[in-house]
C-alpha positions as CSV (number, residue, x, y, z in Angstrom):
1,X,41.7,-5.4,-1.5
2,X,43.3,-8.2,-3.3
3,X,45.0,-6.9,-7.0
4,X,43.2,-8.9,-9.9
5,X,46.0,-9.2,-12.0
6,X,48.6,-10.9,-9.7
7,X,46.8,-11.3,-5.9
8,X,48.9,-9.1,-4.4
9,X,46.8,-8.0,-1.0
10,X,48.6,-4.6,-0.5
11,X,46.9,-2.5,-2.9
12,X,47.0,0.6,-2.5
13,X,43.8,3.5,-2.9
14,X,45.3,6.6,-5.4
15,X,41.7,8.2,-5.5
16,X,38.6,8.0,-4.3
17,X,35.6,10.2,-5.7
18,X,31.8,9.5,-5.6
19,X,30.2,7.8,-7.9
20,X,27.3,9.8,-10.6
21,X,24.7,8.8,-8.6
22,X,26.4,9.8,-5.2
23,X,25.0,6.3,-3.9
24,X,29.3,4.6,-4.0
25,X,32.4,5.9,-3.9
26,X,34.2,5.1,-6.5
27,X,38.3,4.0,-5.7
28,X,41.1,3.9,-8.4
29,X,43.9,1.5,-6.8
30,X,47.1,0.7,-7.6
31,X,49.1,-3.0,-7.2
32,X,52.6,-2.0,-5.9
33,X,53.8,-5.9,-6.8
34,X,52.8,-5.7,-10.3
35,X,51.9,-1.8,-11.0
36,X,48.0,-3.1,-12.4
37,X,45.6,-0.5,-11.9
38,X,41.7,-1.5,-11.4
39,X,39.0,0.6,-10.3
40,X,36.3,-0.5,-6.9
41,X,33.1,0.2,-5.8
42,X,32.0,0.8,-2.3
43,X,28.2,1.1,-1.5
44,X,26.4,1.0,1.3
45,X,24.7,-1.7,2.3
46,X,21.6,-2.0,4.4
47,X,20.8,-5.4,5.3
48,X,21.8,-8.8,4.1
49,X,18.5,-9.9,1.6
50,X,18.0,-13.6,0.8
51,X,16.4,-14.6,-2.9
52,X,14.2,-17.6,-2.5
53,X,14.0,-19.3,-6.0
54,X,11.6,-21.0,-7.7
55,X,13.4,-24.2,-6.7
56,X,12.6,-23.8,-3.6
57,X,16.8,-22.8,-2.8
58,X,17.8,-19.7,-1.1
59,X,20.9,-17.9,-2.3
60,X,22.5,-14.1,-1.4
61,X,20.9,-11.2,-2.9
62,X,23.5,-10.6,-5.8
63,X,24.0,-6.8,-7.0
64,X,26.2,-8.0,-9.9
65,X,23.6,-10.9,-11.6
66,X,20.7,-8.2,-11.3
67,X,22.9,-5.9,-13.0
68,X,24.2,-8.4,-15.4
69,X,20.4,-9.8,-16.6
70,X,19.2,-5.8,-17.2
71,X,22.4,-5.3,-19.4
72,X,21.6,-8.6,-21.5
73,X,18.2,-7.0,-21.9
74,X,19.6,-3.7,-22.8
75,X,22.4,-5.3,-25.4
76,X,22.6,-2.6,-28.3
77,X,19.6,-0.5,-26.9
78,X,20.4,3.0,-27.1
79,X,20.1,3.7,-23.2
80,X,22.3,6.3,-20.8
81,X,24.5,4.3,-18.7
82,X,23.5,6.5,-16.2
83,X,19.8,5.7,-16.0
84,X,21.0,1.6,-16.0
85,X,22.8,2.5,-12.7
86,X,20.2,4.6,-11.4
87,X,17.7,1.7,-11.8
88,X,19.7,-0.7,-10.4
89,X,20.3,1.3,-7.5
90,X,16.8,1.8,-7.2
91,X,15.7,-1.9,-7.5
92,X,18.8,-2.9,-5.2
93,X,18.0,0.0,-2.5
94,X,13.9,-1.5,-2.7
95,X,15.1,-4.6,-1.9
96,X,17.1,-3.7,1.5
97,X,14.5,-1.3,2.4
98,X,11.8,-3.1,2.6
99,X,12.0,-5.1,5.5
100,X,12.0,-8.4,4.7
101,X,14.9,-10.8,4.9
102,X,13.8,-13.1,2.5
103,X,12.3,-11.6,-1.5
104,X,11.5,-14.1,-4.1
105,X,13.0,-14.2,-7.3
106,X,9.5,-13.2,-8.6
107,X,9.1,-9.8,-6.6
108,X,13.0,-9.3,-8.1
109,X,11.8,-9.9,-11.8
110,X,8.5,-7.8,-11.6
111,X,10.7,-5.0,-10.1
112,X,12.9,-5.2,-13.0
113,X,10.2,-5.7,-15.8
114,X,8.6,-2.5,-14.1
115,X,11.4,-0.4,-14.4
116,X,12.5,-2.0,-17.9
117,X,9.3,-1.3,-19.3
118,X,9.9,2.9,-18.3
119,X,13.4,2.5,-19.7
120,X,13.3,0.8,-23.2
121,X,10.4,-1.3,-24.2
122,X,12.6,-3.6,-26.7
123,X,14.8,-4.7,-23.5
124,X,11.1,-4.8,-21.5
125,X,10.6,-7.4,-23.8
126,X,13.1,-9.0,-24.0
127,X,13.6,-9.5,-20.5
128,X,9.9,-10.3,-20.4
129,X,10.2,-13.1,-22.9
130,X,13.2,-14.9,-21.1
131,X,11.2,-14.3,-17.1
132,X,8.1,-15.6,-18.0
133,X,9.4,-18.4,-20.5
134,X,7.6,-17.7,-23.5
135,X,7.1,-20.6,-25.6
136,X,5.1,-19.4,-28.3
137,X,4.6,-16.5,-30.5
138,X,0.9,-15.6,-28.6
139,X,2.9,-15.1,-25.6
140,X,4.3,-12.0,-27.2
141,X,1.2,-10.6,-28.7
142,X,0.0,-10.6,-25.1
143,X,2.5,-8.9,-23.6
144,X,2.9,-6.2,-26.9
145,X,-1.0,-5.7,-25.4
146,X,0.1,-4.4,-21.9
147,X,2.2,-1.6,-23.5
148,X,-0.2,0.6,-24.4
149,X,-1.7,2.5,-27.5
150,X,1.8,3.7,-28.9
151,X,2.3,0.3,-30.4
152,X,-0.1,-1.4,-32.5
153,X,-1.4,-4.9,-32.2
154,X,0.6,-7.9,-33.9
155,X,-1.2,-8.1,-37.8
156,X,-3.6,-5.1,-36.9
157,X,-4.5,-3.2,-39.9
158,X,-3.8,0.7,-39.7
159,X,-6.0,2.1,-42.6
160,X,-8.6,1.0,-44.5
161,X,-6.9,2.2,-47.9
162,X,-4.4,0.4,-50.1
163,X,-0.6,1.1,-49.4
164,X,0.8,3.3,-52.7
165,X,4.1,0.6,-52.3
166,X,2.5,-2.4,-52.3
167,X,1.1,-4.0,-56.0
168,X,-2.1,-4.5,-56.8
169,X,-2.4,-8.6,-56.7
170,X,-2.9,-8.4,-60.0
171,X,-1.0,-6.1,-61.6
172,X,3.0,-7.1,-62.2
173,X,6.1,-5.9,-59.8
174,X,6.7,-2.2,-60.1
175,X,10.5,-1.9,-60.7
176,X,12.3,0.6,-58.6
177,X,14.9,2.8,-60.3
178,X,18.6,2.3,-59.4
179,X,20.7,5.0,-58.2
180,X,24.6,5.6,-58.9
């Protein structure tokens, strides 16, 4: 393993330990050239997968980028490291498993919308927004729709009644008291 800092190839392994999912083993290593420490991953991995994109190009399934797009999605969302890994291990190990050489980037995405939307339903849509290209503010009412009863409908009225906060439209500003 090559050292980051200066190149060196003779690093050397000081601890290895698996990883909190027990799915890597996780390796502190040491560069005896320049003393930087770094920490590797080793997983296993079952089969070489292809992604054929929308262009029509096919690249090498890519651990990293899947893992990178889910943690743009989950930027500031209050959300256990730990169930991030898990879920990209899961989506990764789907991929390999299944048997086909070739996924499309589509399959990848509605794997990830699927487990994004059982994770956190702000990085759901987030990442929801960016996959499918939204271009216009209907796009998100939609797909607010598909979540289900626990959120309400964009400009759907709750109750019937007035809100105790909100003026009358004819009556002046109520001014709130200030506090020291």
């Amino acid at each position: 393993m090559r050292c980051p800092y200066c190149g060196g190839s003779e690093t050397q392994v000081k601890d290895s330990r698996p990883s909190e999912d027990g799915a890597a083993i996780r390796r502190r290593r040491v560069c005896p050239d320049c003393a930087g420490r770094f920490t590797t991953f080793e997983r296993v991995q079952l089969r070489e997968v292809v992604v054929l994109k929308r262009s029509g190009k096919r690249v090498p399934f890519d651990r990293d980028k899947l893992q990178r797009s889910i943690d743009v999605a989950l930027r500031k969302r209050a959300v256990d490291p730990e169930r991030i890994e898990r879920l990209v291990s899961g989506i990764t190990r789907q991929l390999e498993s299944a048997g086909e050489p070739e996924v499309t980037s589509e399959a990848i995405g509605e794997l990830v919308m699927a487990g994004l939307k059982g994770l956190d339903d702000v990085a759901y849509v987030r990442f929801a927004s960016v996959y499918k290209n939204f271009r216009e503010a209907k796009d998100f009412e939609d797909l607010l729709g598909t979540l289900g009863d626990g959120l309400l409908a964009v400009g759907a009225e709750t109750d019937a009644s007035p809100d105790p906060e909100e003026p009358e439209p004819d009556a002046p500003p109520r001014r709130r008291a200030v506090r020291s």
